[in-house]
C-alpha positions in Angstrom: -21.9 18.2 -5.8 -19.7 15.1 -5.4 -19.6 12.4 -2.4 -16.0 13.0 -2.4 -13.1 11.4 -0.1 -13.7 13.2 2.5 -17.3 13.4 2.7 -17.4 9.5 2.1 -15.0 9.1 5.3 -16.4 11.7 7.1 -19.6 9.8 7.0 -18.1 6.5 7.8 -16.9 8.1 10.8 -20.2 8.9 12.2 -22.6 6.5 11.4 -19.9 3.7 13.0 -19.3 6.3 15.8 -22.9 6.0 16.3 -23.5 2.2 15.8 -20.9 1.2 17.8 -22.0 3.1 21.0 -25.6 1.5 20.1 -24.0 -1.9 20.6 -22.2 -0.9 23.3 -25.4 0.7 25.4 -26.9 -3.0 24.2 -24.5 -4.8 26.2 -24.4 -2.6 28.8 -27.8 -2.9 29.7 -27.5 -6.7 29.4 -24.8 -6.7 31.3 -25.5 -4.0 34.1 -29.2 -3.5 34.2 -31.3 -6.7 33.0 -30.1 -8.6 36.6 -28.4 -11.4 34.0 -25.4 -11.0 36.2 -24.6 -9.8 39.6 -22.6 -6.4 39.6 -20.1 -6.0 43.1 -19.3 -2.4 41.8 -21.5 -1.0 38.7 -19.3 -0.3 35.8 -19.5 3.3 34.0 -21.6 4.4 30.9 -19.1 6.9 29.3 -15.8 6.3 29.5 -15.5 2.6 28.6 -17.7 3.0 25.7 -15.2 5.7 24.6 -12.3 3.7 24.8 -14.3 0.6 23.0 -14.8 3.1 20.5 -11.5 3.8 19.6 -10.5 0.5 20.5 -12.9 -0.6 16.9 -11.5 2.5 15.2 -8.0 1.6 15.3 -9.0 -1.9 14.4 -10.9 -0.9 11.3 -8.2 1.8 10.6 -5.4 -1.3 10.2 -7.7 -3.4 8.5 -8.5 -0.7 5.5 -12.2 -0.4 6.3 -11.6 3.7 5.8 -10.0 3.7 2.7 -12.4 4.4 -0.2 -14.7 1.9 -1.7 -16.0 3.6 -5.0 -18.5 1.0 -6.9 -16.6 -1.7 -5.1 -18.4 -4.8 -4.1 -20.7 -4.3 -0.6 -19.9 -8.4 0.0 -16.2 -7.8 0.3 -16.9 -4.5 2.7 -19.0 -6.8 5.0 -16.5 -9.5 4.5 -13.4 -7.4 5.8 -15.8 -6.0 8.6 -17.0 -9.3 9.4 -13.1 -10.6 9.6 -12.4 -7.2 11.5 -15.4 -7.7 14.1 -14.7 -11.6 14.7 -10.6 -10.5 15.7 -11.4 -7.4 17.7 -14.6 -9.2 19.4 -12.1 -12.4 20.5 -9.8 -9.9 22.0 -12.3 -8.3 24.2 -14.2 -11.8 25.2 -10.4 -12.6 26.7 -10.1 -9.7 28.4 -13.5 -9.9 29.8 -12.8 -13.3 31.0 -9.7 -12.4 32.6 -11.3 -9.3 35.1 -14.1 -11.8 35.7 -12.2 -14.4 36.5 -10.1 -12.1 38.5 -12.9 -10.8 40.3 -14.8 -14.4 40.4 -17.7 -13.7 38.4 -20.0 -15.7 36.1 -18.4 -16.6 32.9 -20.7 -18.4 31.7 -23.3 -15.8 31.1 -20.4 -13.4 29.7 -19.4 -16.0 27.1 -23.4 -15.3 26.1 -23.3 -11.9 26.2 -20.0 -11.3 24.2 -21.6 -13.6 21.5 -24.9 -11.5 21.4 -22.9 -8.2 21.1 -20.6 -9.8 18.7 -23.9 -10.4 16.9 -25.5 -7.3 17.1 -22.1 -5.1 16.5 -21.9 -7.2 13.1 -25.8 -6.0 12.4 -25.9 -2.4 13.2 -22.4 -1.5 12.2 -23.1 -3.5 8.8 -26.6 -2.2 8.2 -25.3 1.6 9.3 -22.5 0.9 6.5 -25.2 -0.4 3.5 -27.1 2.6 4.2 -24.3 5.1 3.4 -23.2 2.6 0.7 -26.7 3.0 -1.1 -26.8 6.7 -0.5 -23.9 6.8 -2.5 -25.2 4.4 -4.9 -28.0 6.6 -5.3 -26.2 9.9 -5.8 -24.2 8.2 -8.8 -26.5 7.0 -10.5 -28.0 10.5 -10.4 -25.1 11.9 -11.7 -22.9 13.1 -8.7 -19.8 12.0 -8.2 -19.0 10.4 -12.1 -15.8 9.6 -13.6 -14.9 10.0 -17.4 -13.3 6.9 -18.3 -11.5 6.1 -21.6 -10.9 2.4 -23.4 -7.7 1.7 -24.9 -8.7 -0.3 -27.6 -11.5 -0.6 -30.4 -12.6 -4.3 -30.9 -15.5 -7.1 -29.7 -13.9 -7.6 -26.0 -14.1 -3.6 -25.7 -17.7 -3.4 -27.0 -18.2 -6.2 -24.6 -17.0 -4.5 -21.5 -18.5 -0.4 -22.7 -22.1 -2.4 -23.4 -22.1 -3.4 -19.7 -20.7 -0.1 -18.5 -23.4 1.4 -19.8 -25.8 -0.9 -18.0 -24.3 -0.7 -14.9 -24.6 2.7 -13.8 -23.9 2.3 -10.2 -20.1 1.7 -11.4 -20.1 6.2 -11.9 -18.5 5.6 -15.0 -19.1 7.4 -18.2 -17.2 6.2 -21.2 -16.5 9.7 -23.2 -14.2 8.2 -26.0 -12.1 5.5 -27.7 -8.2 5.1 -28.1 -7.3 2.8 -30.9 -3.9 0.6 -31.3 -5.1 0.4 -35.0 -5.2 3.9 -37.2 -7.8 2.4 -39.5 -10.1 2.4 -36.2 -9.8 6.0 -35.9 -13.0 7.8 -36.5 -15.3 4.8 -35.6 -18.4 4.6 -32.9 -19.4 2.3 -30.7 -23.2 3.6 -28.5 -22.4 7.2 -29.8 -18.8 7.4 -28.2 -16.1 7.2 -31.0 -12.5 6.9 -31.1 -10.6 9.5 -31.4 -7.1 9.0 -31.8 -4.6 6.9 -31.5 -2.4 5.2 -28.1 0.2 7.7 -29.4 -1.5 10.7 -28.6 -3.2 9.6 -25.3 -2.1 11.6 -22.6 -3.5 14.8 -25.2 -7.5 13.2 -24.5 -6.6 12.7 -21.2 -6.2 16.9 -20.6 -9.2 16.9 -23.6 -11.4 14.9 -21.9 -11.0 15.4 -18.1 -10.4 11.8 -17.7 -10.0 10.1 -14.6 -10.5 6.0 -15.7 -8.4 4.4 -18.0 -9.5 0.9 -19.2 -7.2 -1.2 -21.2 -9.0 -3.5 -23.8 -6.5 -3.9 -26.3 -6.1 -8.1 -28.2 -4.0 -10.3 -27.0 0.1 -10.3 -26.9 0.2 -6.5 -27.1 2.9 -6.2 -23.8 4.8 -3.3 -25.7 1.8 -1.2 -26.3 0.4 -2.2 -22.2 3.9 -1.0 -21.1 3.9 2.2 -23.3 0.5 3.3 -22.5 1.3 3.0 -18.7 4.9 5.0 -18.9 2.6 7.3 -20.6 0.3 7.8 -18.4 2.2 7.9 -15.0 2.4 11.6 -14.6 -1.3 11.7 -15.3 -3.6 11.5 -12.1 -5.7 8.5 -13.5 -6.4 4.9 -12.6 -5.4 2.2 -15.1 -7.2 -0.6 -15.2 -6.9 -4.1 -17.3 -8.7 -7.0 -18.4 -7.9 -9.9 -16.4 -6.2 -11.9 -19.2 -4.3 -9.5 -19.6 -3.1 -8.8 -16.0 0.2 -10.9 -15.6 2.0 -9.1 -18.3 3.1 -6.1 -16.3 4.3 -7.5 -12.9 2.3 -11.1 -11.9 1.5 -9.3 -8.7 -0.7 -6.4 -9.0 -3.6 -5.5 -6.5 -6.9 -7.1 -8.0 -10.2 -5.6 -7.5 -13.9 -7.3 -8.5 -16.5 -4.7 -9.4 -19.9 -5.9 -9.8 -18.7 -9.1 -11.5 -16.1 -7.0 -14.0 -12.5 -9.0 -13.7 -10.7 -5.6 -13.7 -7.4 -5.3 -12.3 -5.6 -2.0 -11.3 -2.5 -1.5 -12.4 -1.8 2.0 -11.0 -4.2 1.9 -7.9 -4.2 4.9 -4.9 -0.9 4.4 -2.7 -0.9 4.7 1.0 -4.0 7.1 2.0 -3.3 10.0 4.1 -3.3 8.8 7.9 -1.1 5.9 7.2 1.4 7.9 5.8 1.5 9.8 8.7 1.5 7.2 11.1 4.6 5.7 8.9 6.4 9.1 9.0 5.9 9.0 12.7 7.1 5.5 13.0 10.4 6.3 11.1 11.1 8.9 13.1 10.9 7.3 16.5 12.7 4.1 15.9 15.0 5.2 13.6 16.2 7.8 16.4 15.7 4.2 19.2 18.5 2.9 16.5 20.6 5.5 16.7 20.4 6.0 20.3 20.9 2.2 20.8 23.4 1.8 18.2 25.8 4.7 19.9 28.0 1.8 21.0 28.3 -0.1 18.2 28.9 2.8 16.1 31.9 4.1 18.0 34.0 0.8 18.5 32.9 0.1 14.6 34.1 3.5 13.7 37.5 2.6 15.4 37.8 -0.9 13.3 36.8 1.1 10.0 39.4 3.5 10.6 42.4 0.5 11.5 41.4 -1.6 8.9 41.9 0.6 6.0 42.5 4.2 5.3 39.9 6.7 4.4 36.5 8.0 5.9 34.0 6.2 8.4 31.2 7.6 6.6 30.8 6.9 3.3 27.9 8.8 1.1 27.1 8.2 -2.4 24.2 10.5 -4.6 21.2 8.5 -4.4 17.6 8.9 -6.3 14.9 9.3 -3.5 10.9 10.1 -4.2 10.3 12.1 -7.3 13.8 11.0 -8.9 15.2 13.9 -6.4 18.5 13.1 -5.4 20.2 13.2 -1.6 23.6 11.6 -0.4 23.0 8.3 1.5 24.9 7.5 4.1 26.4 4.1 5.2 29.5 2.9 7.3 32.3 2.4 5.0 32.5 -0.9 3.5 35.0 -0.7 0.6 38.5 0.6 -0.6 38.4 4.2 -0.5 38.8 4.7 -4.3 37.1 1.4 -4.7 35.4 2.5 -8.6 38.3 5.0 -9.7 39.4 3.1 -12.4 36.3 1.6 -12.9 33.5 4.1 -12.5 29.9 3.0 -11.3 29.4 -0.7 -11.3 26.9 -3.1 -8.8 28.7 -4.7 -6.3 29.1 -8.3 -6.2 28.7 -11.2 -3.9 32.4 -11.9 -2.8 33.3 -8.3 -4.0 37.1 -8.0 -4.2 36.4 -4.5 -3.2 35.1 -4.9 0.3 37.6 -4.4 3.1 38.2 -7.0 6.3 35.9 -5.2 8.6 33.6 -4.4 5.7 32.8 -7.9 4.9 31.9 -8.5 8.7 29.6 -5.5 9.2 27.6 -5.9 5.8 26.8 -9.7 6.8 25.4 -8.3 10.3 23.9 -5.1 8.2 26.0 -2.9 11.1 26.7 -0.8 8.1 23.5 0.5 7.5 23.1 1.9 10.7 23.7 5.6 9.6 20.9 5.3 7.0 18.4 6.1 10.1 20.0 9.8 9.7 18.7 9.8 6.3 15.4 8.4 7.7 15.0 11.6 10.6 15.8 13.5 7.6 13.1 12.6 5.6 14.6 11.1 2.8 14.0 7.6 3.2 11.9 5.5 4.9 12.1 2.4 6.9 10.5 0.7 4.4 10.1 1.1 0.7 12.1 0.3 -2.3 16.2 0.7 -2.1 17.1 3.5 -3.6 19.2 3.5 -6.7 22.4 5.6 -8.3 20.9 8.1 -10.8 23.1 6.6 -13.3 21.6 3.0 -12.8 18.2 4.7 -12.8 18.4 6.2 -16.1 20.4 3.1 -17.3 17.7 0.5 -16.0 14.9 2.9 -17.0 16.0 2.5 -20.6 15.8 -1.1 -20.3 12.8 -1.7 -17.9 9.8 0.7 -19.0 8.0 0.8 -15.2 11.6 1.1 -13.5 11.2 4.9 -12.8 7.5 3.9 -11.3 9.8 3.0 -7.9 10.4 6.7 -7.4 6.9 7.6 -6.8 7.3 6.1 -3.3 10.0 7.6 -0.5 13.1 5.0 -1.2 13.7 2.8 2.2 16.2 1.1 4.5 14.8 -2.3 3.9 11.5 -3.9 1.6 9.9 -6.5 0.0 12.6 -6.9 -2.7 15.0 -7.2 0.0 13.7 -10.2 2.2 12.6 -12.0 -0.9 15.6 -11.8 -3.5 19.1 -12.5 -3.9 22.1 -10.2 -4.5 21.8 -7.9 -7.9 24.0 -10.3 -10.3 22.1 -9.5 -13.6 19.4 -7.6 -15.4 17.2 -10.4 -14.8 17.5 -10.1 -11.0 17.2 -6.2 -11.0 13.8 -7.1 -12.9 13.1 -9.2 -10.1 13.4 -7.1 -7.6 11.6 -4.5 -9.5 8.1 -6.8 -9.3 8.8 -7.3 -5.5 8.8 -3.2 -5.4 5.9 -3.1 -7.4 4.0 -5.1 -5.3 5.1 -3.2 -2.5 3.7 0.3 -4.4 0.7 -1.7 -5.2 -0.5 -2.9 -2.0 1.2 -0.2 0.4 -0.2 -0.5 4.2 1.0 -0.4 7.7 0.4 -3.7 7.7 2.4 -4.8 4.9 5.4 -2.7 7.1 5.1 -4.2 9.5 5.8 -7.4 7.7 8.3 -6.3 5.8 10.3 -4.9 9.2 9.5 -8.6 11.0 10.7 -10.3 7.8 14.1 -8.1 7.7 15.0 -9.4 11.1 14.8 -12.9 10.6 17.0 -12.1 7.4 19.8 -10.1 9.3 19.4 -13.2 12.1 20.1 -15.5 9.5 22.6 -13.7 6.7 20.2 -13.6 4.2 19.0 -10.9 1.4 20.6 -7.8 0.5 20.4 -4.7 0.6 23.1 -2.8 -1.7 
């Protein structure tokens, strides 16, 4: 038996289901029934506490407050619900004020009463929230709901951080073994737990072992080995984790996370959970189809203008790697010669490319010519948002080159991303690695919210001819 995603969430649901009507039959009864205010027409029970409900539910949704929180720190819960409580509670005190106002009511008591719900929402959705979090304290320390974790690693730092493991049971982790970097630390103990091979062979104790935790503990100016362990290990359903020292070696950006005191970063943390990804599916269905719709004009008169300006197709589709390295043709507005690499095969286009036709100068610096990607986005393979996707042949070129390059195609490839609105034109190898940090931030720290950024960001780039998005 294991509190498991579902059951966790599940649980969540209910007790802030039921704590949030709770707070909202307070203030009714402040409001309606104690005489604190005078009441023309007497408001309903039901139906505005349901849509107050759901009102707070999409509020916690976009603020992450149902994504899972194993051993994570109960402060930064109440923190984000405190943050989430204080927006969504200023929202409804100005649309209260506006219908009283409206209908010449009291505002002064109002202002009162919105404080002492504020107040009491912040108490009984909190306390409703501990008590599931120490249920589930509870059942892991009892042994439900434990993951096998495995250091990388066999020194002082690494006893360090297994001694306090141990100690802290609440953190459901069980350290089962040892990796060393060092063969001569092969066969050694540490509390009973010894090491049992070497980095080489670590994706053979993960399948041994069952593991589910990897901890990285290795000395100082060991980037190669961080690197290899991680290319390793990406196929492998585990979470990496590193010591914070170690942390700006693999990308400067990666999602942090504080668990009861220990500075552990994640390096491969869960993506996107299940509802957002759905929600972003639906979103790049419906306004890439708005574009397309919109766009009809534009496409026709710039299909005419492609087609004077220099012979060969409109269209112009090129084999692209898309989620899981599996390729599809991507589809823009043609903006070069029509045998524009046939004597030089597949090279990165250039600022002031000698390449690029008349017309496909103009409609790359107003991005017109990625308006039939939002075919490949009804399709399904690509997003709005997410990392550009790449030739194969660059793929395997850069993977070569760049250890966590391929770590870009665990996510659907988009139109536009975080790469794109912060970075310049691919010149060098130095900017692809760049832009590869920007895209593993992106992976990292995947929301709605971070989208939605993203999209507002793109605008003022295409407003002002800045970015690209080759």
């Amino acid at each position: 038996m294991t509190m498991n995603k579902k059951i966790e969430i599940s649980l969540l649901l209910v007790v802030d289901f039921l704590m949030i009507n709770l707070t909202w039959l307070v203030y009714y009864y402040l409001r309606v029934k104690s005489g604190l205010l005078d009441q023309y027409i007497e408001p309903e029970l039901i139906t505005p506490g349901l849509v107050i409900y759901f009102y707070w539910f999409i509020i916690f949704l976009f603020v992450g407050l149902y994504r899972t929180w194993f051993a994570a720190s109960r402060f930064d819960e109440l923190s984000a619900l405190f943050k989430a409580a204080f927006f969504g509670t200023f929202l409804l005190f100005f649309i209260i004020f506006m219908d009283d106002t409206s209908k010449r009511e009291s505002t002064v008591n109002n202002r009162l009463l919105i404080f002492i719900y504020w107040a009491f929402f912040l108490f009984s959705v909190g306390a409703g929230r501990l008590m599931v979090r120490s249920l589930q304290k509870r059942l892991i320390i009892k042994g439900f709901g434990r993951k096998n974790a495995l250091i990388v690693g066999f020194n002082q730092r690494a006893n360090s951080l297994h001694e306090q493991i141990s100690r802290h049971r609440a953190l459901g982790l069980d350290i089962i073994a040892y990796v060393a970097q060092k063969p001569e630390n092969i066969g050694k103990e540490f509390k009973g737990v010894k090491v049992l091979d070497s980095v080489d062979s670590i994706t053979q104790t993960i399948d041994n072992y069952n593991v589910q935790e990897i901890i990285i503990a290795l000395d100082k100016n060991q980037e190669d080995t961080i690197l290899e362990i991680i290319s390793k290990c990406d196929s492998k359903n585990v979470n990496i984790k590193i010591l914070a020292d170690l942390y700006e070696i693999i990308s400067g950006q990666a999602k942090t996370s504080h668990i009861y005191g220990f500075p552990l970063i994640d390096i491969m943390p869960e993506l996107m959970p299940e509802w957002e990804k759905k929600v972003k599916r639906l979103m790049d269905i419906c306004i890439s189809l708005l574009i397309l719709l919109v766009s009809l004009p534009v496409t026709l008169v710039v299909s005419v203008l492609i087609k004077l300006d220099s012979p060969g197709t409109v269209l112009y589709k090129q084999k692209r790697a898309g989620l899981n390295g599996k390729e599809f043709d991507i589809y823009k507005f043609r903006s070069m010669r029509n045998d524009a690499e046939k004597s030089t095969g597949p090279v990165w286009s250039q600022k002031n490319d000698p390449r690029i036709t008349r017309v496909g100068k103009f409609i790359r610096k107003v991005r017109i010519d990625e308006i039939p990607q939002m075919i490949n986005v009804l399709k399904g393979e690509m997003s709005l948002v997410g990392p550009r996707p790449e030739r194969p042949y660059f793929v395997e070129k850069l993977a070569q080159e760049i250890p966590l390059y391929k770590k870009r195609l665990k996510v659907r490839p988009g139109v536009t991303g975080w790469a794109q609105v912060k970075h310049k034109y691919d010149e060098t190898i130095e900017d692809v690695k760049t832009k590869l940090r920007y895209d593993l931030f992106y992976i990292e720290n995947m929301s709605l919210r971070m989208d939605f950024k993203i999209l507002f960001r793109t605008v003022f780039v295409v407003l002002f001819g800045k970015g690209h998005y080759e």
